[in-house]
Structure formats: C-alpha cells, structure tokens
C-alpha positions as CSV (number, residue, x, y, z in Angstrom):
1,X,-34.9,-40.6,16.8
2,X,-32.4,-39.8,14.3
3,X,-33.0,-39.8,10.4
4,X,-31.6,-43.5,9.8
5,X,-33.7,-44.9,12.7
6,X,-36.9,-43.3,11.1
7,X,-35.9,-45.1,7.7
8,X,-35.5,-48.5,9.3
9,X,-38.6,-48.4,11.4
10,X,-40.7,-46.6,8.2
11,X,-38.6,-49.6,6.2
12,X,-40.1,-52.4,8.5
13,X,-43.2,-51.0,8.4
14,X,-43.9,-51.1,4.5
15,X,-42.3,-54.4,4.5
16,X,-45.0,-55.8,6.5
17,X,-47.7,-54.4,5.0
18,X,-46.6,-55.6,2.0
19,X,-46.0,-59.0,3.1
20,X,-49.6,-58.8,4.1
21,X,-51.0,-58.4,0.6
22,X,-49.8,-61.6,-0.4
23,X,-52.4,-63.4,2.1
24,X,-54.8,-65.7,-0.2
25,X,-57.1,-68.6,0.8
26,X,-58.8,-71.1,-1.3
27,X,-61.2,-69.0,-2.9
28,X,-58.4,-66.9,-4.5
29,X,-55.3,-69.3,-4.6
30,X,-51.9,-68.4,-6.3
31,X,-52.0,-70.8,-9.9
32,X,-49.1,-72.0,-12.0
33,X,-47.2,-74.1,-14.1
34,X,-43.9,-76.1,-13.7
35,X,-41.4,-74.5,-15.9
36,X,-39.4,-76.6,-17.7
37,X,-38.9,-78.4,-21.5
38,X,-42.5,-78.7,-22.5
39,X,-42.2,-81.4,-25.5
40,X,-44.5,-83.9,-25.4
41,X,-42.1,-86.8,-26.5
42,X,-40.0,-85.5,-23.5
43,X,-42.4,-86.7,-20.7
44,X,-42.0,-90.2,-21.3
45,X,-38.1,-90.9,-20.2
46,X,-36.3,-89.1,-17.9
47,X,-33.5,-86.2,-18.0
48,X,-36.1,-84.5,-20.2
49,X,-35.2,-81.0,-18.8
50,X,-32.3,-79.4,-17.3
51,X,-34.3,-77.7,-14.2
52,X,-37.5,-79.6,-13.8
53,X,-37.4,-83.1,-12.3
54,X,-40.6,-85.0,-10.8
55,X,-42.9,-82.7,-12.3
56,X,-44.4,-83.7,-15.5
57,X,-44.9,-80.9,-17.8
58,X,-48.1,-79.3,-17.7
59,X,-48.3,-79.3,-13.5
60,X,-50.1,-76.5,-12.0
61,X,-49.5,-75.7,-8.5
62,X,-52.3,-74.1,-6.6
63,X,-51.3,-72.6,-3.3
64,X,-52.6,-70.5,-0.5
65,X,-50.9,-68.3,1.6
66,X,-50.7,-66.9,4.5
67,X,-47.0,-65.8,5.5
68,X,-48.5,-63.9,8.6
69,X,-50.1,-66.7,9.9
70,X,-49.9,-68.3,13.5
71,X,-49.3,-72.0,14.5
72,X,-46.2,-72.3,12.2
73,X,-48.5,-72.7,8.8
74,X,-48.3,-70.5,6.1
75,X,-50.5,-72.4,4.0
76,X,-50.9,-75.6,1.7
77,X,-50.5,-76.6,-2.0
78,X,-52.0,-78.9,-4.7
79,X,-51.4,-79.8,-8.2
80,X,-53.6,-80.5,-10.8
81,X,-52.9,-80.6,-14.8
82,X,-52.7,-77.5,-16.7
83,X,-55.6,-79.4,-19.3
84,X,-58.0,-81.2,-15.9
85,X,-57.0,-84.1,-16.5
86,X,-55.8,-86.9,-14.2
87,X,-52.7,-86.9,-13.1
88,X,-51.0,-89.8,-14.5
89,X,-50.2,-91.8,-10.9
90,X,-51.4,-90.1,-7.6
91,X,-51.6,-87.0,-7.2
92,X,-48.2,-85.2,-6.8
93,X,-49.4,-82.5,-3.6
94,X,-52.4,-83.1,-1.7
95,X,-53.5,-80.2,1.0
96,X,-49.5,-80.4,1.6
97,X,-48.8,-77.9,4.5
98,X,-46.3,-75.3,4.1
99,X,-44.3,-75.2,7.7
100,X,-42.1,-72.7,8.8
101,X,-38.6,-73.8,9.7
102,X,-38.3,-72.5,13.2
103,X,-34.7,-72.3,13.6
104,X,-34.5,-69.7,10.6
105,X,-35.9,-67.0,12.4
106,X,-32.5,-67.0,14.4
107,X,-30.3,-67.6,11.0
108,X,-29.0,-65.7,8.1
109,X,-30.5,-68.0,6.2
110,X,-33.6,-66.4,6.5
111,X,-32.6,-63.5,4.6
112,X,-31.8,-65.4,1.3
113,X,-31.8,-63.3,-1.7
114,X,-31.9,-64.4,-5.5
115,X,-30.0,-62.1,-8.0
116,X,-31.9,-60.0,-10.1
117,X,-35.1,-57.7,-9.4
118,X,-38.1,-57.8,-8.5
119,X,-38.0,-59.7,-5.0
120,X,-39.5,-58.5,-2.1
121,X,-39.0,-61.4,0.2
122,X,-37.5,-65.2,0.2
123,X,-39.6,-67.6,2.5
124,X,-38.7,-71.7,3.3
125,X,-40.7,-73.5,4.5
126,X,-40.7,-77.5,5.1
127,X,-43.4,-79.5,3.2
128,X,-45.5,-81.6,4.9
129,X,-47.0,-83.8,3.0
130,X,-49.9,-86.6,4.3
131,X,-50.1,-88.3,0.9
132,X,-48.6,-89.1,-2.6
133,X,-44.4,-89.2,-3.4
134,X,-44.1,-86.5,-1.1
135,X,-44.7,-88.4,2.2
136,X,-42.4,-89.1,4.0
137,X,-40.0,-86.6,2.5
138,X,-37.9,-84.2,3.3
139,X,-38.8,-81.4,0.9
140,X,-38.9,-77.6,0.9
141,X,-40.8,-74.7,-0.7
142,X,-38.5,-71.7,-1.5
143,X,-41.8,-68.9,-1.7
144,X,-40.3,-65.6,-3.3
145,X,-42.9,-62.7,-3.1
146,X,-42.6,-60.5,-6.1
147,X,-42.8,-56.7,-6.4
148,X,-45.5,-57.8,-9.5
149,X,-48.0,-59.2,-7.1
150,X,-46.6,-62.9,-7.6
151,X,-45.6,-65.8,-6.8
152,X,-42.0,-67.6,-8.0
153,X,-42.3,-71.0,-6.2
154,X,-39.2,-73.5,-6.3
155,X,-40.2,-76.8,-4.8
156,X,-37.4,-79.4,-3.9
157,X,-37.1,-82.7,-2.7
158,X,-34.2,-85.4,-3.0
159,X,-30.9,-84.6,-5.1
160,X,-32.0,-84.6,-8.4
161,X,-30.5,-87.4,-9.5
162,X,-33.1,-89.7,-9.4
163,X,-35.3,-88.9,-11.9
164,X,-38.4,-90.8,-12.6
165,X,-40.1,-91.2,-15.7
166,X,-43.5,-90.1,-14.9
167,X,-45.1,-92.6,-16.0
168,X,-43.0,-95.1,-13.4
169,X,-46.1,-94.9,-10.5
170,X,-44.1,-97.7,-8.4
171,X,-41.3,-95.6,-8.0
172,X,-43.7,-92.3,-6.7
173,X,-45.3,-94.8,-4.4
174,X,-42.2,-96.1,-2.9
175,X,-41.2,-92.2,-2.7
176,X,-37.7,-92.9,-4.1
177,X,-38.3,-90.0,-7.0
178,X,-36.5,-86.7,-7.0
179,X,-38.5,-83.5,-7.6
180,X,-36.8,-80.2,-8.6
181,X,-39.4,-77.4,-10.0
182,X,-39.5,-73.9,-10.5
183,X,-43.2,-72.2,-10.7
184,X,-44.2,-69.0,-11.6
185,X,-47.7,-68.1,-10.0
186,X,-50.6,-65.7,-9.9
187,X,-53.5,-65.2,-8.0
188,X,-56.5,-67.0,-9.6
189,X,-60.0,-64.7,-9.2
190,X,-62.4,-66.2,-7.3
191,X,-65.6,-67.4,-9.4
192,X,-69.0,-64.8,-9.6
C-alpha cells in the first residue's frame, strides 16, 4: 500500500474512533441552551431575535447520542427550562427520536461542512417527534461534533416566518409555529 493509501485508511480510522466518543445515554446526556436575544421583555411578542424562532429563551436541550447506533436511531432529545420551571404550553421535545436520513449516506450532502474550526463531523437527522408542536412535522437536527468534546445542535422546523409568541399555546398545538434554534451543548456528569 502506498503512503496516501496508509493516510486515508489511518484517516478513517481516527475518525471513527472519535465519532465514537461522542456516544452518551441518559445518565450522561449532552445539555444546553437556545442561543438567541435573552431579554425578558423579548419573550412576549414575536421577531424577538434574529436566529432563534420557537424557542423561548432559557430552553435547554438535553440529548443523547449515539451516532454509531443501529436501527436508524441515533438517539432522542428533550427540553426543559434553563430555571425548572414549566414550560409555558407543552413541552416543546418529548423523547423525540433523532432518525437518520437514509438517502444521505449516498449524497454529498452528507459531507456538509460549516466554516470555521473546530468541526469534526456534520450529522442530519429527521426528528420524530410523538408529542407537542413538533408532531407531525417535518423538522431536522443539524448535530455538529466538535474537536472540544461538544455538541453545536441547530434544530429546524417550518420557514421561519411564522413566528409564535410563546405564550400563543393554540398555535403550538395546531403545530402551525416555526422553530429555528441554534444550541451549544455539553455533556452533563451523571449524579454520585
């Protein structure tokens, strides 16, 4: 074997074992919160930020992940306030599933890059969602696995242009609201 072909094969090697330490389950899930304008005054209209939409500020995302996994499921996410509260209607993501897009292991597409450093690796994966504004949608989970050890989660769903107020709970149970958010997340320790 000649010296490129070594370098691909050693390449394709460290890339999987890396992929692999990125595995978490529930006791250990990735946690964080919707960026976005943060001003409290902000969360009762709409157009409040330039890049979040949906998401109320102070969303967490809590996610496991498994991008090795068989069966077409590389895990499931949840939200929850950053402060334990309720959230204000239902909850946004319940146990959604994270499922791979099968035709993408034959397409470019599943090489996506973002500018910038610091990316190992681009997943999307189709959200399927049982419960809550979600349902019924067509929505996608953009997973970018960082050379940090985290997470950078964009969720989407809908154009963007319709942008609830979140406090408008008919319009997330008629699932006619638009959700655009950008999450930076880190592995949460499991408790003693």
């Amino acid at each position: 074997m000649n010296r490129v072909g070594a370098s691909l094969v050693a390449l394709a090697l460290a890339s999987c074992s890396t992929v692999g330490e990125f595995t978490t389950d529930s006791s250990e899930p990735y946690v964080g919160s919707v960026l976005g304008q943060s001003d409290p005054g902000c969360d009762a209209g709409t157009g409040c930020s330039f890049l979040r939409r949906g998401f109320r500020s102070g969303t967490e995302l809590v996610m496991t992940f498994d991008a090795s996994a068989g069966g077409g499921i590389a895990g499931a996410l949840d939200t929850r306030t950053t402060d334990g509260s309720a959230e204000l209607c239902e909850p946004t993501l319940t146990n959604a599933l994270l499922r791979e897009v099968e035709p993408l292991a034959h397409d470019a597409l599943s090489q996506l890059t973002f500018p910038g450093d610091g990316r190992l690796r681009t997943f999307i994966y189709s959200i399927d969602a049982q419960s809550g504004p979600f349902a019924t949608r067509d929505a996608y989970a953009f997973v970018s696995l960082m050379r940090s050890g985290e997470l950078e989660v964009r969720i989407l769903a809908g154009s963007g242009r319709n942008d609830c107020a979140p406090t408008d709970c008919a319009a997330y149970s008629n699932h006619t609201c638009d959700f655009f958010g950008v999450f930076h997340l880190k592995r949460e320790p499991a408790a003693p």
